[in-house]
Every structure is written in C-alpha cells, then in structure tokens.
C-alpha positions as CSV (number, residue, x, y, z in Angstrom):
1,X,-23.9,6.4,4.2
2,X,-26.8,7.3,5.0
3,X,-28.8,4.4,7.5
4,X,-32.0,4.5,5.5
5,X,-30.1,3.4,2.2
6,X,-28.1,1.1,4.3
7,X,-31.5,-1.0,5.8
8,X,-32.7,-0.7,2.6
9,X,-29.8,-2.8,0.4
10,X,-29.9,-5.0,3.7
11,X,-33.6,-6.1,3.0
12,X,-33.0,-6.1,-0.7
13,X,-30.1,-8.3,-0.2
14,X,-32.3,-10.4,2.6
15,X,-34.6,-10.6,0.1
16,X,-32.7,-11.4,-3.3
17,X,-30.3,-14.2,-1.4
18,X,-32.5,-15.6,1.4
19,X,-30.4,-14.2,4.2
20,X,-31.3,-14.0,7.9
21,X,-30.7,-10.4,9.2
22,X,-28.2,-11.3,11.6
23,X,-25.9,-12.5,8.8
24,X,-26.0,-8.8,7.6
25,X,-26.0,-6.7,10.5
26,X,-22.5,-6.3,11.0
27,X,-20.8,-5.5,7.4
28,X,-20.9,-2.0,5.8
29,X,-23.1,-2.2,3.2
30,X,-20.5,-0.9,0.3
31,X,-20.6,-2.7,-2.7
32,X,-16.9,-4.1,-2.2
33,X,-17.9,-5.6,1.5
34,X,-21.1,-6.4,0.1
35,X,-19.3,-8.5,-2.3
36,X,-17.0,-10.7,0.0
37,X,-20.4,-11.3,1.9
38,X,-21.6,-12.9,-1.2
39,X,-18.3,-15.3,-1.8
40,X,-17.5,-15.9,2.1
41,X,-21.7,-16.9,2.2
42,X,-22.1,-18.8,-1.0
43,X,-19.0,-19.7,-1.9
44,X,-19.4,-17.2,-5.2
45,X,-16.6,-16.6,-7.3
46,X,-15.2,-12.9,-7.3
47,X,-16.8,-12.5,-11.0
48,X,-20.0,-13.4,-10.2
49,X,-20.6,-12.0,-6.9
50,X,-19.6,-8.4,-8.5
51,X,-22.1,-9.1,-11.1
52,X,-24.7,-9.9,-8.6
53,X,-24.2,-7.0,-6.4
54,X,-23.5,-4.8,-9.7
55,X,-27.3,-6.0,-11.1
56,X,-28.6,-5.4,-8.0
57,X,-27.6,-1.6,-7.6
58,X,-28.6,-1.8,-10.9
59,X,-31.8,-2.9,-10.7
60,X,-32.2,-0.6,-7.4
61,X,-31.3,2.3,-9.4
62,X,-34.0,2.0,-11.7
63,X,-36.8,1.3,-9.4
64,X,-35.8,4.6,-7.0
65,X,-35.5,7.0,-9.9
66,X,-38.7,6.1,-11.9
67,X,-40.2,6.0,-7.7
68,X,-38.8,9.6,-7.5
69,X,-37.3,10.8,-10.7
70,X,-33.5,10.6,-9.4
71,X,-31.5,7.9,-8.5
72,X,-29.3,10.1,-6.1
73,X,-29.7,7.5,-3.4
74,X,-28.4,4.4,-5.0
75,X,-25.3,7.0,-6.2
76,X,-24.5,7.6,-2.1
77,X,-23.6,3.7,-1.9
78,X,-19.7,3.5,-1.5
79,X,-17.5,1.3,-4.2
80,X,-14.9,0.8,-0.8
C-alpha cells in the first residue's frame, strides 16, 4: 500500500478514536489488522469493530472521490 494512504487512515483513525500515534505505528493499516487494533484497544466486539472500520472507509471513500472525482485510493486499502 501505498505510505500516503497508510498515514492518512493512521490520522483518520488517531482522530476518530483518540489514539496516540505510537499505538498505531506498528500495525499494517489493512482493514482486517485495523480491526483487531480496535477490539485488542477497546475491548470492541468483532461486529462492531468491522462496522467501525467498515463506516470509516466508508465515510473516507466519499470525501476522496467528491475531493477528486474517484475514490481509487480508499480501493488500494487491503481487506488482509
């Protein structure tokens, strides 16, 4: 992935769940690790971390392609 989409879901994460940086700097940012990092940190259960992470690539989505007309970023994140 590329590491300008990967700082960028770290700060959106940062910034949606309060999260110091160094909690984040040493998981891959896929959607599956990203994930466990939500039930290992707050204790989430496995539904409702996926649906946080899930509305929050969501939510991404949207804002990069009405920013640039294409939402080929969010697409480059890995499920695994």
């Amino acid at each position: 992935m590329n590491q300008q989409i990967s700082r960028f879901l770290r700060s959106e994460v940062m910034g949606r769940w309060q999260v110091e940086p160094v909690h984040l700097a040493e998981i891959d940012v896929t959607r599956e690790s990203l994930i466990r990092f939500l039930q290992d940190t707050f204790e989430f259960s496995r539904s409702r971390a996926t649906l946080e992470i899930d509305t929050l690539l969501f939510e991404l989505e949207e804002k990069l392609r009405c920013a640039s007309g294409s939402s080929a970023l969010v697409r480059q994140i890995p499920a695994a």
